[in-house]
N, C-alpha and C positions, 0 to 999 in steps of 0.2 A: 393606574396607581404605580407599578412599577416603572414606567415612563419616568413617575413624577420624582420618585426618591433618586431613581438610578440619576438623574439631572441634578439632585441636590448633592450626591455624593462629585459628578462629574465637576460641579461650579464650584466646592469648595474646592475640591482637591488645586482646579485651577488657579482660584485666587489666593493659596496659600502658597504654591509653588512655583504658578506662572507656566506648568507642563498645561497645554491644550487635549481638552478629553473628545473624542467623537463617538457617540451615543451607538451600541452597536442591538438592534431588536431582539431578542430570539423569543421563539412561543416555547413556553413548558409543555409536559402532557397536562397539569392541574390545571392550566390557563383552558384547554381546552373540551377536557371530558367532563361532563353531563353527569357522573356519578361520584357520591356520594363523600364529602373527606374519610368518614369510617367505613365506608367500602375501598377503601382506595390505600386505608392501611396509614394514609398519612405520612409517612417517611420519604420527602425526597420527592414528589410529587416536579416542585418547584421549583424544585435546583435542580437536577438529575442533565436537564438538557444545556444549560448554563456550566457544568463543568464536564461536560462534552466540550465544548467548545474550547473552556482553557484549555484541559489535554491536550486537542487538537493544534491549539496553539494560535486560533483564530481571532481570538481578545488576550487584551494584557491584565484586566481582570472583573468580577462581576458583584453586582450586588442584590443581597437577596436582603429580605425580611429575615431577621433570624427568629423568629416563632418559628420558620419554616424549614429551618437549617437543620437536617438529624445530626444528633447530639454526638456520636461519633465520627474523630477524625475522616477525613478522605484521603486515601491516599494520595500523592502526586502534590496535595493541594496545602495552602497554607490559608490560616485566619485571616488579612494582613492588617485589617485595621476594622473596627467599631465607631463608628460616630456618636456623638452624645445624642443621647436620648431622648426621643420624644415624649408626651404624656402616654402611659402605660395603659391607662384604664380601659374598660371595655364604656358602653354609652348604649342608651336608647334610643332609639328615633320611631316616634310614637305618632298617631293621627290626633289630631287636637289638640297636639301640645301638651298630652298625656304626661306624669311622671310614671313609673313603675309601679308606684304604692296607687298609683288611680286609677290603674286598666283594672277595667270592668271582669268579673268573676267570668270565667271561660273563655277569655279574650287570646287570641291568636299571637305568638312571637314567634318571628324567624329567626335561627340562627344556622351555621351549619356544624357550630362546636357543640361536641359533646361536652366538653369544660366547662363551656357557658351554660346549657341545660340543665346540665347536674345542682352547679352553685347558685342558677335560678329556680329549680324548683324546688330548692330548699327553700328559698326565701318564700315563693307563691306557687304551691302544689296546687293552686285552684287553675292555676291560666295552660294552654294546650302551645304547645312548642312543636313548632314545625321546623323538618330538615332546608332550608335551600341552599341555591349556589349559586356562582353569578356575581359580577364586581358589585363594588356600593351601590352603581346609577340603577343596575337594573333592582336590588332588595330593596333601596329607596323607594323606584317605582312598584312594587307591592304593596307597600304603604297609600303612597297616593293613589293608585287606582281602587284601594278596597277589598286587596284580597289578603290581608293579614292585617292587624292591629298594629303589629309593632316588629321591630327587628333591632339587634342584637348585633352592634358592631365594634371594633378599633377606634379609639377615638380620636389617633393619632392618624390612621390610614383616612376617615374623614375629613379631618382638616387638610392633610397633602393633597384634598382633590377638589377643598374650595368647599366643603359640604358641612362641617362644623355646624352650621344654622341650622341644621335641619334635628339636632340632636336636644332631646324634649328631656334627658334623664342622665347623669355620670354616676356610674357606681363606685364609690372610691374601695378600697381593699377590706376594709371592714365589711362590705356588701360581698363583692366578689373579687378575686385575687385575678390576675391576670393570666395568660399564658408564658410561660418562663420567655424572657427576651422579648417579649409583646413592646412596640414601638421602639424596637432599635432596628439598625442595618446593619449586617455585615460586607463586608468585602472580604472576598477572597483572590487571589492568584494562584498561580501554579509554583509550586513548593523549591522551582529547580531556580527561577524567577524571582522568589521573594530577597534576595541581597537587592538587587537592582528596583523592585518595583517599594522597596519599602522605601527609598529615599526620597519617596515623594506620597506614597499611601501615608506611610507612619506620621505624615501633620495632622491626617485627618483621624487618627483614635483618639478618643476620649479615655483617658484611665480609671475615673469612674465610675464608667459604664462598664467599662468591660469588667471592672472587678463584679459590678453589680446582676451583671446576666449569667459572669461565669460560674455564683453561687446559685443560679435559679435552675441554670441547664445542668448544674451538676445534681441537682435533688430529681430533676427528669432522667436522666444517665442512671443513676440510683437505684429508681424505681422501675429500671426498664422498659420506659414508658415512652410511645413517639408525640409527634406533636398534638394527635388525634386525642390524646386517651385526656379523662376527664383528672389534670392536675392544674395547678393554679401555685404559682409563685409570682413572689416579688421582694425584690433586696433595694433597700436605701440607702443611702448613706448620710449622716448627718455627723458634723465636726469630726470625723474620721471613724465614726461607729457604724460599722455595717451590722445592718437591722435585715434579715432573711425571714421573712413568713410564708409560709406552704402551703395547700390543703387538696385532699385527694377526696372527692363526693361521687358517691354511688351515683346511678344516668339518669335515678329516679328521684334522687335529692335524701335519703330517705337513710342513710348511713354516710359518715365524714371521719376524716382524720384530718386534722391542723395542730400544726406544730410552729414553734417559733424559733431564734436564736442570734445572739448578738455574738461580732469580735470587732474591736480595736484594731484598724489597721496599721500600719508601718510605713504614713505616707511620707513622713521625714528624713526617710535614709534615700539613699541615692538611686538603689534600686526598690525603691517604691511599689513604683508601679508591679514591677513581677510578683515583688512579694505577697503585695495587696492579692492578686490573681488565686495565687497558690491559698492564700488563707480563705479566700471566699471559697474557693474549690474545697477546701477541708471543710470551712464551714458548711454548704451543703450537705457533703456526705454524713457529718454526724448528723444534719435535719433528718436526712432520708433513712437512715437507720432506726432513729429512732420512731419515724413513722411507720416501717415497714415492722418495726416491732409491736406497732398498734395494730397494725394488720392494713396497712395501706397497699402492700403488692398484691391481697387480693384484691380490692378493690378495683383496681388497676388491671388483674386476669377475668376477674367478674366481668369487665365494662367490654374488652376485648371479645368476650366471649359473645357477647350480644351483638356484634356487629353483622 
């Protein structure tokens, strides 16, 4: 999957600038160890070794999944561009062609998010949610072989790998909210770099998107929360109204905070785009305060604590 995106960012950046990209591998530690996203802390897992490499000065720059991007800066390093966005939602992929509302009472889903467990078993505290890990092919294949009911994935990271068909359920936001930034990409370079590297990154940001994640990862920043811990955001935009909705759920489904909140952006001025940025970033933080005023940062120490 990362192959798939890093090639998507690589082809556009080409056919918008006509700069030639060459695809450079690196393995993360997350690509590789066996344990657990919430043993592991979540933080950086999957970029850590990817901005080695810029430092190094071995690539001109890289792209991660930004679910997986901690929400604070790095130093050295700059954002340089956001591409538009994929579909956000999280998706089922079920045996039989299952919906969610039809798995059988005690029925087995895989996930490896806490996010997703928490906002699923609020909806069905009857069904038993197992940890795994492991790209799509091999959760898919738990499915087909029998040893889980159903699994719990990106609906976006599906489609980038050809597998969309196999998805029997979409939960749109009113079911479950996503992981903040869930189906966008980031690119980053190295911060000494970005005059020179943005004059060909910067065709490929989207200004909607990035206003729209930069309110999602700022209600995560907020709550102090990494990409592990059991929060759920998503910001829209529609005729210039950015719509931000939240929600922080206990591991056991069994306690929630969801909050909402709209601003009018400022896409008509010239500096648009930044402004847009800063207002969605405002916008989050009033979310997250007022959630932490419901008592969402325990929620958030609660969930940590269990890991």
């Amino acid at each position: 999957m990362a192959t798939t995106q890093s090639q998507v960012v690589a082809d556009l950046v080409t056919e918008r600038t006509g700069v030639p990209v060459e695809l450079v591998l690196i393995t993360s530690f997350g690509d590789v160890t066996k344990a657990h996203l919430t043993q592991l802390g979540g933080t950086g897992v999957f970029v850590n070794a990817l901005r080695d490499e810029l430092h190094a000065g071995s690539i001109d720059f890289a792209v991660h999944s930004l679910k997986d991007l901690p929400t604070a800066a790095a130093e050295g390093l700059a954002l340089a561009a956001v591409p538009a966005r994929d579909d956000p939602r999280d998706a089922l992929c079920a045996r039989d062609g299952l919906a969610f509302a039809d798995l059988p009472e005690g029925a087995t889903v895989g996930t490896g998010s806490p996010r997703r467990v928490a906002q699923l078993a609020a909806l069905r505290p009857d069904l038993v949610y197992v940890p795994i890990r492991g790209n799509a092919e091999t959760r898919l294949g738990k499915v087909a072989g029998g040893e889980l009911d159903a699994v719990v994935l990106a609906y976006a990271g599906l489609a980038r790998v050809g597998r969309s068909a196999d998805v029997t359920d979409v939960f749109g936001p009113d079911r479950m909210l996503p992981a903040p930034g869930q189906g966008a990409l980031a690119v980053e370079c190295a911060a000494e770099d970005a005059a020179d590297r943005l004059g060909y990154l910067g065709t490929v940001d989207h200004a909607a998107t990035r206003a729209a994640v930069t309110a999602e990862r700022t209600v995560l920043a907020e709550l102090e929360a990494g990409c592990a811990a059991p929060v759920g955001a998503l910001a829209e935009i529609e005729d210039d109204l950015l719509r931000l909705r939240a929600a922080v759920v206990a591991v056991d489904g069994s306690e929630s905070v969801r909050r909402e909140r709209s601003v009018r952006l400022e896409t008509e001025r010239p500096t648009g785009a930044d402004e847009s940025r800063l207002m969605a970033a405002d916008l989050g933080r009033e979310l997250a305060r007022e959630m932490i005023a419901e008592g969402a940062d325990r929620i958030v120490a609660d969930a940590a604590a269990q890991k």
